[in-house]
C-alpha positions as CSV (number, residue, x, y, z in Angstrom):
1,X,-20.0,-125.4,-131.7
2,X,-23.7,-125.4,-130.4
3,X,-23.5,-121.6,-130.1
4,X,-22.4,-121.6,-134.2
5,X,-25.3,-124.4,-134.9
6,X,-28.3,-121.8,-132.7
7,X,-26.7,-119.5,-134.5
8,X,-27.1,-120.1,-138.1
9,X,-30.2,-121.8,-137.5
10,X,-31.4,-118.5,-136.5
11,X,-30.0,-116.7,-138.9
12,X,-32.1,-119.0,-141.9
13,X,-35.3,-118.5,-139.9
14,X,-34.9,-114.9,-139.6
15,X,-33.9,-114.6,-143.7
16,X,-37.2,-116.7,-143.7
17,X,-39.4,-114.5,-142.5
18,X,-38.3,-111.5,-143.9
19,X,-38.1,-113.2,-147.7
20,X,-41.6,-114.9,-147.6
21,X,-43.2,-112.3,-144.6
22,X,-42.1,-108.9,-146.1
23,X,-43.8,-109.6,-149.5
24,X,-47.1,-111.3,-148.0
25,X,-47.6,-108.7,-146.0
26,X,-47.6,-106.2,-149.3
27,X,-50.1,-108.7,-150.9
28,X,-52.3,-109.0,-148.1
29,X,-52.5,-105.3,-147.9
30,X,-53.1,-104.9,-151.5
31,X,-55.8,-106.8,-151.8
32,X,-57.6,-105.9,-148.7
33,X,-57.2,-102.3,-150.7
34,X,-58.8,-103.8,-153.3
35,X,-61.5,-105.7,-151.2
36,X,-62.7,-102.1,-149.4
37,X,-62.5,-100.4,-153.0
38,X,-64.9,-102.8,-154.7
39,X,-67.2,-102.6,-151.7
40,X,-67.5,-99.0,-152.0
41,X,-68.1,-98.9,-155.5
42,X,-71.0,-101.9,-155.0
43,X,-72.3,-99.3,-152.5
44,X,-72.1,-96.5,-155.0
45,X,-73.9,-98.5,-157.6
46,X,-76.6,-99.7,-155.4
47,X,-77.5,-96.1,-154.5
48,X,-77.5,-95.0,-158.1
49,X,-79.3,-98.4,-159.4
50,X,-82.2,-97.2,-156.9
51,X,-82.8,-94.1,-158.2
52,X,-82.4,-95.3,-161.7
53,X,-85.6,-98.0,-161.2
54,X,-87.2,-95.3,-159.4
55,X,-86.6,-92.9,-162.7
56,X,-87.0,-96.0,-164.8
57,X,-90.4,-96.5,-164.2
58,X,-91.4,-93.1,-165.0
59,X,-91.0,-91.4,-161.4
60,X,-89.1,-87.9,-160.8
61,X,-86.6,-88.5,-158.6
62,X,-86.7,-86.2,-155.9
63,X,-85.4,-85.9,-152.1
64,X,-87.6,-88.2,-150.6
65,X,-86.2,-90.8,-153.6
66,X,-82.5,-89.8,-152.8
67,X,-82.7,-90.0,-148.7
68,X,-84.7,-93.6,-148.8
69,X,-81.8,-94.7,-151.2
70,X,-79.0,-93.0,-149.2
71,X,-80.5,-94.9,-146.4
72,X,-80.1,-98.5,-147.7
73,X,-76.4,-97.8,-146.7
74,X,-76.6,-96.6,-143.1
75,X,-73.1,-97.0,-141.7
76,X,-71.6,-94.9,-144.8
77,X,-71.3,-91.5,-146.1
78,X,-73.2,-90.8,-148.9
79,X,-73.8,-87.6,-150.9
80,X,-76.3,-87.4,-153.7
81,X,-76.0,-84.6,-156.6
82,X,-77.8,-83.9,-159.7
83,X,-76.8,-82.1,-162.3
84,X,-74.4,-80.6,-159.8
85,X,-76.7,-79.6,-157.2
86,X,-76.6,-81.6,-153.3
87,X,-79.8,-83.3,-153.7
88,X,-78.9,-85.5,-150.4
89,X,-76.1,-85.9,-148.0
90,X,-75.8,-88.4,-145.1
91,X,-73.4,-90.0,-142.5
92,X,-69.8,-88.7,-140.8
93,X,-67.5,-87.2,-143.4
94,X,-65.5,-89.4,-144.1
95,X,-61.2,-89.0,-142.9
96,X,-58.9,-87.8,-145.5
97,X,-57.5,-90.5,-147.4
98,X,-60.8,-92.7,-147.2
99,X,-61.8,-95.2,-149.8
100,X,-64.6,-93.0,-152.1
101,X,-66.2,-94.1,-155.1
102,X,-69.0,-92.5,-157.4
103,X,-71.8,-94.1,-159.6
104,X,-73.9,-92.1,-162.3
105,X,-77.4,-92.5,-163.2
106,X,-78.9,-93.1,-165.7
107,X,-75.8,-95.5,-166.5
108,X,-75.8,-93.6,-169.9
109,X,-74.7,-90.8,-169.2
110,X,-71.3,-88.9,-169.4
């Protein structure tokens, strides 16, 4: 009789866990996903937002513009291009699989 009663009372624990700790887990995971993608793209944006004042205010953008904003982020990877060219490139390549995320300036265009 006690072994039935341990028994069972494992058994609902166990069915517990897995039916409330299974789908957490996905949550939590999804929305740390989500957490690391947002950063990234608030990275991206401030890069491009400082060369866009910098071009804003009538200034060429040029290396020197692109390395001091690649360098107000200096624990990531960042690679500036314009029109296609490598204007900049700083920090470890990133693994495969890594969170990326892009910004364009001036915000207009396509």
């Amino acid at each position: 009789m006690r072994r039935r009663l341990l028994f069972s009372t494992l058994a609902v624990a166990i069915t517990a866990v897995v039916l409330f700790g299974v789908p957490l887990a996905f949550v939590l995971r999804q929305l740390q996903v989500t957490t690391a993608q947002d950063q990234v793209q608030r990275d991206a944006t401030t890069v491009a937002r400082i060369l866009q004042n910098r071009a804003g205010s009538g200034m060429a953008v040029n290396l020197q513009d692109a390395e001091y904003a690649a360098k107000s982020l200096p624990d990531r990877y960042v690679s500036i291009t314009q029109n296609g060219h490598l204007l900049y490139q700083t920090g470890a390549l990133p693994p495969r699989g890594a969170r990326s995320s892009a910004a364009r300036w001036p915000a207009n265009s396509g």
